[in-house]
C-alpha positions as a LaTeX table, in Angstrom:
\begin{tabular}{lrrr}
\hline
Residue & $x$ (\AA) & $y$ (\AA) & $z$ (\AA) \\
\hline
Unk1 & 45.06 & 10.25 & $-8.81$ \\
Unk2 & 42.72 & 7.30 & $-9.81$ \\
Unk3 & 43.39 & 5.99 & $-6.49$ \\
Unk4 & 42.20 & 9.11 & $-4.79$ \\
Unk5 & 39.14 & 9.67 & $-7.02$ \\
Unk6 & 37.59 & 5.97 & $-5.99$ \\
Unk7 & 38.57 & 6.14 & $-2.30$ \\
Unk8 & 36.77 & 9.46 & $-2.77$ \\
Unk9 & 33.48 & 7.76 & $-4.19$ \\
Unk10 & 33.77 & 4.77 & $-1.88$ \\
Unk11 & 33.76 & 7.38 & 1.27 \\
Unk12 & 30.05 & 8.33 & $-0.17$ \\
Unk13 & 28.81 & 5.32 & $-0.98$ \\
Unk14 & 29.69 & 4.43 & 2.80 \\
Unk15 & 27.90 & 7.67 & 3.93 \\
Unk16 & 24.92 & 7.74 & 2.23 \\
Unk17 & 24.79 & 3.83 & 2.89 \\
Unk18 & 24.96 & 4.61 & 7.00 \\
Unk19 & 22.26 & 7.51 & 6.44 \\
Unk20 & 19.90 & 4.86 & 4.52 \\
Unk21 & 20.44 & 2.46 & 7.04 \\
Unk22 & 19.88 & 4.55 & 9.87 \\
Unk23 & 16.49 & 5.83 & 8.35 \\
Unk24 & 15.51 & 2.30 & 7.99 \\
Unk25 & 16.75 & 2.03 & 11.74 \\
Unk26 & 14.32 & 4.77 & 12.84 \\
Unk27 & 11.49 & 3.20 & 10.13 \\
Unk28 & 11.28 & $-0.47$ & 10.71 \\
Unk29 & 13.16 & $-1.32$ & 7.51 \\
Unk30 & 12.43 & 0.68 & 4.76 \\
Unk31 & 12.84 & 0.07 & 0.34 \\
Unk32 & 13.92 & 2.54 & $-1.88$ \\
Unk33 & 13.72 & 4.02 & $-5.62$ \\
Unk34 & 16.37 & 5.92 & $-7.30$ \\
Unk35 & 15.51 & 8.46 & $-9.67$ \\
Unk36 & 17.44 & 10.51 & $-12.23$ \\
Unk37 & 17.78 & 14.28 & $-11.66$ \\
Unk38 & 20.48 & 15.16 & $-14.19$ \\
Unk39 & 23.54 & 17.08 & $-13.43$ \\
Unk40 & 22.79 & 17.43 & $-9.89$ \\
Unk41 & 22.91 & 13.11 & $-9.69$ \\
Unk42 & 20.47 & 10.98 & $-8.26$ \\
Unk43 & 17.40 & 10.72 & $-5.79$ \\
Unk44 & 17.18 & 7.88 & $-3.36$ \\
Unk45 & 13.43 & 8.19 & $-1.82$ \\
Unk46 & 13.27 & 5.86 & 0.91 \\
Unk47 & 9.99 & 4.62 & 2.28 \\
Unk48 & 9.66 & 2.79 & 5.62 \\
Unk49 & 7.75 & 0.20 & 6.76 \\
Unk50 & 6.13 & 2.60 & 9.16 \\
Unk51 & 5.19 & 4.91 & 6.01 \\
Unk52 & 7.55 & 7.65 & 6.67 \\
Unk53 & 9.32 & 8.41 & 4.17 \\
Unk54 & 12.70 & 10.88 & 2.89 \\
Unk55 & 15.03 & 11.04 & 0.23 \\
Unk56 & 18.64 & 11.68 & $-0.62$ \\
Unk57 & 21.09 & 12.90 & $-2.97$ \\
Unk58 & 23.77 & 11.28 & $-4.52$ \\
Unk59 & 26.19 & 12.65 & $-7.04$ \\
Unk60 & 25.67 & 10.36 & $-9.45$ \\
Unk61 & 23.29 & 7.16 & $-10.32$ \\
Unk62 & 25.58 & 4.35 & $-10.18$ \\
Unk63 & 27.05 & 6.11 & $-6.36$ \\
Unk64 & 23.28 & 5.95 & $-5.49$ \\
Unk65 & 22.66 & 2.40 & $-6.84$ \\
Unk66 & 26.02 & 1.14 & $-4.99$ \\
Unk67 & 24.73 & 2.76 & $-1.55$ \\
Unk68 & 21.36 & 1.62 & $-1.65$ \\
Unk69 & 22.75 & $-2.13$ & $-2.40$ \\
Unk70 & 25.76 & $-1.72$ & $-0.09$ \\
Unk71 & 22.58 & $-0.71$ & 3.07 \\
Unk72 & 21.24 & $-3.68$ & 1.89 \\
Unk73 & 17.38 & $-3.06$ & 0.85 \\
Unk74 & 15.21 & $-3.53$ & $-1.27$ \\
Unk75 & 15.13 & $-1.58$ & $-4.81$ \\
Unk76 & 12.16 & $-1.00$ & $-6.68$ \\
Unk77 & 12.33 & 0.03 & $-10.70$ \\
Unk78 & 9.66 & 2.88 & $-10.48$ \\
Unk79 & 7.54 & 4.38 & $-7.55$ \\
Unk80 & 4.68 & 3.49 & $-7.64$ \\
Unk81 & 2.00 & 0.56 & $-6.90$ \\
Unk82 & 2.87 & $-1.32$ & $-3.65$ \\
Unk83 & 5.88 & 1.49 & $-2.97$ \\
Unk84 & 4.01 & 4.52 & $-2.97$ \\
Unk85 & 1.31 & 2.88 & $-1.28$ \\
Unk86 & 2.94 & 2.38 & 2.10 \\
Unk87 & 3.82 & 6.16 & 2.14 \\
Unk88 & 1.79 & 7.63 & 4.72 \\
Unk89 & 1.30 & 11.57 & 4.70 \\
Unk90 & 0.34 & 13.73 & 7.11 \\
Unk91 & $-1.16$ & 17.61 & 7.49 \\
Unk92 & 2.23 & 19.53 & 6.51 \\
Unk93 & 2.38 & 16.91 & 3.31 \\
Unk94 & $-0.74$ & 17.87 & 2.23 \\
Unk95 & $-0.43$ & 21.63 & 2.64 \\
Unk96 & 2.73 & 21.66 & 1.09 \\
Unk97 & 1.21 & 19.55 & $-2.11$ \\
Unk98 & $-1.92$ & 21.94 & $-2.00$ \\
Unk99 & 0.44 & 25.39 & $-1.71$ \\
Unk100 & 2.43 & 24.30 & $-4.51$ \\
Unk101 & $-0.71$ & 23.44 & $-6.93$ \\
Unk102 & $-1.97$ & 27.22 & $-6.04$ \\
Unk103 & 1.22 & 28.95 & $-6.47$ \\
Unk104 & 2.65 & 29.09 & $-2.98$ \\
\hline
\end{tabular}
């Protein structure tokens, strides 16, 4: 049953490792950040070197940690400074930002 459990968790640390890699694909490379979001598991936001940027979900931390290591980029502690710098936004970002500040 152990067996089955880590084949289990290796399968999605191989997907979500092929998704990051395939945004960085489309991005010209791209960094991430994992974050926290309790129960639900972890955020990977990934930022490429175009300045688009997208996130994922892992299960847990340490699946998100081992996919973002086993794609091979680079990991940054917290997200800002030079990170959230290269994130470029566009129209729908900002409306989206503004409609949640006013309530919609």
């Amino acid at each position: 049953m152990a067996d089955d459990t880590q084949q289990a968790d290796d399968r999605k640390v191989t997907r979500l490792a092929h998704r990051i890699n395939a945004f960085a694909t489309s991005h010209g490379g791209a960094e991430a950040q994992i974050a926290y979001i309790g129960e639900r598991g972890a955020r990977i936001v990934l930022v490429g070197e175009d300045g688009g940027w997208g996130d994922l979900v892992a299960p847990t931390f340490e699946t998100a940690e081992k996919a973002v290591e086993k794609a091979g980029i680079t990991r940054h502690e917290t997200f800002d400074g030079e990170l959230a710098a290269k994130v470029q936004t566009g129209p729908y970002e900002w409306k989206r930002m503004a409609g949640i500040q006013i309530g919609g």
